[in-house]
C-alpha positions as CSV (number, residue, x, y, z in Angstrom):
1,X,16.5,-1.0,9.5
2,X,14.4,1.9,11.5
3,X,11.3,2.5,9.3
4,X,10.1,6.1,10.2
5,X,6.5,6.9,11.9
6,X,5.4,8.7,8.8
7,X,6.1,5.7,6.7
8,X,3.9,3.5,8.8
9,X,1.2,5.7,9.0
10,X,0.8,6.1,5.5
11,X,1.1,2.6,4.6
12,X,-2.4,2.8,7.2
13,X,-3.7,5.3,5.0
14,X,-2.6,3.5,1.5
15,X,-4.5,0.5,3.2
16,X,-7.9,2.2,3.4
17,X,-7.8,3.5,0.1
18,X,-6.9,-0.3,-1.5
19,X,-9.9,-1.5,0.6
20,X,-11.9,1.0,-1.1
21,X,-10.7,0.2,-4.5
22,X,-11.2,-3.5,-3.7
23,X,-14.4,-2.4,-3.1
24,X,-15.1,-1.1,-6.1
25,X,-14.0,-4.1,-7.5
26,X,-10.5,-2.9,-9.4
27,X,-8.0,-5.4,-9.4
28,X,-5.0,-3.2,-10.1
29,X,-4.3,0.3,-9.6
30,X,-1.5,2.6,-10.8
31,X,1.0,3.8,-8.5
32,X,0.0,7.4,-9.7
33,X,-3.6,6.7,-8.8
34,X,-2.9,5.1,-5.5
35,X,-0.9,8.5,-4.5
36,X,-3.4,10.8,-5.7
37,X,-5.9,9.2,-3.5
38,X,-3.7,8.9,-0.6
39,X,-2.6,12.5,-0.8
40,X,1.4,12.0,-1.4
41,X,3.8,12.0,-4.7
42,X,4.1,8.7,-6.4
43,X,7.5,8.7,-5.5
44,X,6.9,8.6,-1.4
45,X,4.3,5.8,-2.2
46,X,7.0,3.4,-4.2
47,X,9.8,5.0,-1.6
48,X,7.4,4.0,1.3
49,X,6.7,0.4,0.1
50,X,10.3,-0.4,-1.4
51,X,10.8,-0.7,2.4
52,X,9.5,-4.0,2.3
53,X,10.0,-5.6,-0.7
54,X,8.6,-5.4,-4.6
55,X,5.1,-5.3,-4.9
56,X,4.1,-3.7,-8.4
57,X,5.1,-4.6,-11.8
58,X,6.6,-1.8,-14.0
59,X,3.9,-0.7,-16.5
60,X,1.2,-3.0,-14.9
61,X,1.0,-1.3,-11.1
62,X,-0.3,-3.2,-8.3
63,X,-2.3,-6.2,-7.0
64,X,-4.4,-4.8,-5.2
65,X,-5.6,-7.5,-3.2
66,X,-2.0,-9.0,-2.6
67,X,-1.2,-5.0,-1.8
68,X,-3.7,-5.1,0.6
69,X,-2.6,-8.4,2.1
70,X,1.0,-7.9,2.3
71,X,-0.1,-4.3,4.2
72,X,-1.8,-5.9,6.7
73,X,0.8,-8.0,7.2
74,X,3.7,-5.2,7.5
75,X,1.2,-3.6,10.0
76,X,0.8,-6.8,11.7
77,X,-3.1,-6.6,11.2
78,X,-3.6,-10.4,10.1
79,X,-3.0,-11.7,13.4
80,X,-5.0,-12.0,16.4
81,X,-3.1,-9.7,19.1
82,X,-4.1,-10.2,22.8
């Protein structure tokens, strides 16, 4: 499956603002929320991360520290790369 250069660079820009909101110290966030502060439709945010796999829980939104680990995994950003 060909994932698009828009998608990945979103999922960058998802990344920051989940960092943020860790930050801040919220634990889950709303799909709605996440897009607002990302700039895109809710529906491109759970269209861009249905790509890889389920993340939120319907009612409840997301993790958002195991968002933010299983983005920096997709992006390949927990590994050490020489």
């Amino acid at each position: 499956m060909k994932i698009s250069t828009s998608t990945i660079r979103r999922l960058s820009i998802y990344l920051r603002q989940l960092e943020n909101l860790q930050e801040e110290g919220l634990a889950t966030v709303s799909s709605a929320h996440l897009a607002e502060l990302a700039q895109v439709k809710d529906t491109q945010l759970r269209k861009d991360l249905s790509f890889f796999g389920s993340f939120g829980v319907r009612g409840r939104g997301y993790a958002v520290e195991n968002l933010v680990n299983s983005i920096r995994s997709i992006l390949g950003l927990d590994q050490e790369w020489k």
